[in-house]
N, C-alpha and C positions, 0 to 999 in steps of 0.2 A: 819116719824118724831118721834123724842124719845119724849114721855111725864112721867115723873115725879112730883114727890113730894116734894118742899125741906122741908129738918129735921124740920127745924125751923117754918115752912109755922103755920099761924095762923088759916087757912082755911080748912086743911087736907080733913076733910067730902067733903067738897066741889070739891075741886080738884077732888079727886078721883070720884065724884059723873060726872066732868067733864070728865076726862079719860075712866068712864065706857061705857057713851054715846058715846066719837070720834070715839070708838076701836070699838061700837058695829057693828055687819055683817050689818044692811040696811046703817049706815052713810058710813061705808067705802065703800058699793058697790055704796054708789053716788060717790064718790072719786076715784072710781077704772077706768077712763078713762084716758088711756097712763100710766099707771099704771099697778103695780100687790097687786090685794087683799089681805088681810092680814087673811080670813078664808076660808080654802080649799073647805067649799061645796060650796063657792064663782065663783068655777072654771067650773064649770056644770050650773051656774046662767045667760039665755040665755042676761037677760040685760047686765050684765057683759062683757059678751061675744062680744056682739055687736061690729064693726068693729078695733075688737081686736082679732081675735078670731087666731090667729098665736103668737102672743105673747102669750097668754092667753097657749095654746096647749105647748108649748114650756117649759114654766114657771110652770105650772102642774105635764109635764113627768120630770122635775128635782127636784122637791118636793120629790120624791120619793127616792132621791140619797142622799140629801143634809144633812151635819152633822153640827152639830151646832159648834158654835165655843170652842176651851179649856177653860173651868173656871179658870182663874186664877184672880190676884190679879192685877198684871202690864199685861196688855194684849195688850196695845198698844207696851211696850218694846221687849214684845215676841214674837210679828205680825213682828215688824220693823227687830229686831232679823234674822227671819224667813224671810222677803222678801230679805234681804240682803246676805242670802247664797243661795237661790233660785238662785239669780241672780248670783253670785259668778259659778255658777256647770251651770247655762244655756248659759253661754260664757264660758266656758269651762275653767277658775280659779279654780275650787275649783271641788273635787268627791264630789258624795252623801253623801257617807257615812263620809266623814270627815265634809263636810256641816252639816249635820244632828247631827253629836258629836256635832258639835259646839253648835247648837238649842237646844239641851237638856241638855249639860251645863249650856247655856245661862236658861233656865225653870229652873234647878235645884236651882240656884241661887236666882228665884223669888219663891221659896215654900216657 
């Protein structure tokens, strides 16, 4: 779940004093059942683990791949951008590499 701040919030201190505790490793690891933990030494945490322990395995060994996403400013435009020449070149419309011109055009445009 995304938790923020809004701008205007009268309560800031508190919000955040609330955000610190949802986010913190013992609450999330009671919330981590059918789930995936949100702090990695979460993933060696036998309660954790407990009849999850193939997801848990799984979700782990890809932590270790995974790249965050591009910063950008319109990221939903850029994703949308991007899934629509993917798909374009995977039914076989569109090459790579004109797909990919297209997606970094498309980014150029949002810098």
């Amino acid at each position: 779940m995304g938790l923020g701040i809004a701008k205007g919030s009268t309560h800031a201190e508190q919000a955040w004093q609330y955000i610190s505790y949802m986010t913190s490793q013992p609450v999330q690891n009671n919330y981590a059942t059918l789930s995936l933990p949100i702090w990695k030494s979460s993933y060696q945490d036998p309660a954790v683990l407990k009849n999850q322990e193939s997801l848990i395995a799984a979700a782990d060994k890809s932590l270790n791949v995974m790249l965050s996403r591009p910063e950008t400013a319109d990221y939903s435009r850029l994703s949308n951008t991007l899934q629509q020449q993917l798909q374009q070149v995977l039914v076989g419309s569109a090459k790579p590499d004109i797909a990919l011109q297209a997606v970094d055009k498309s980014a150029a445009r949002l810098r």
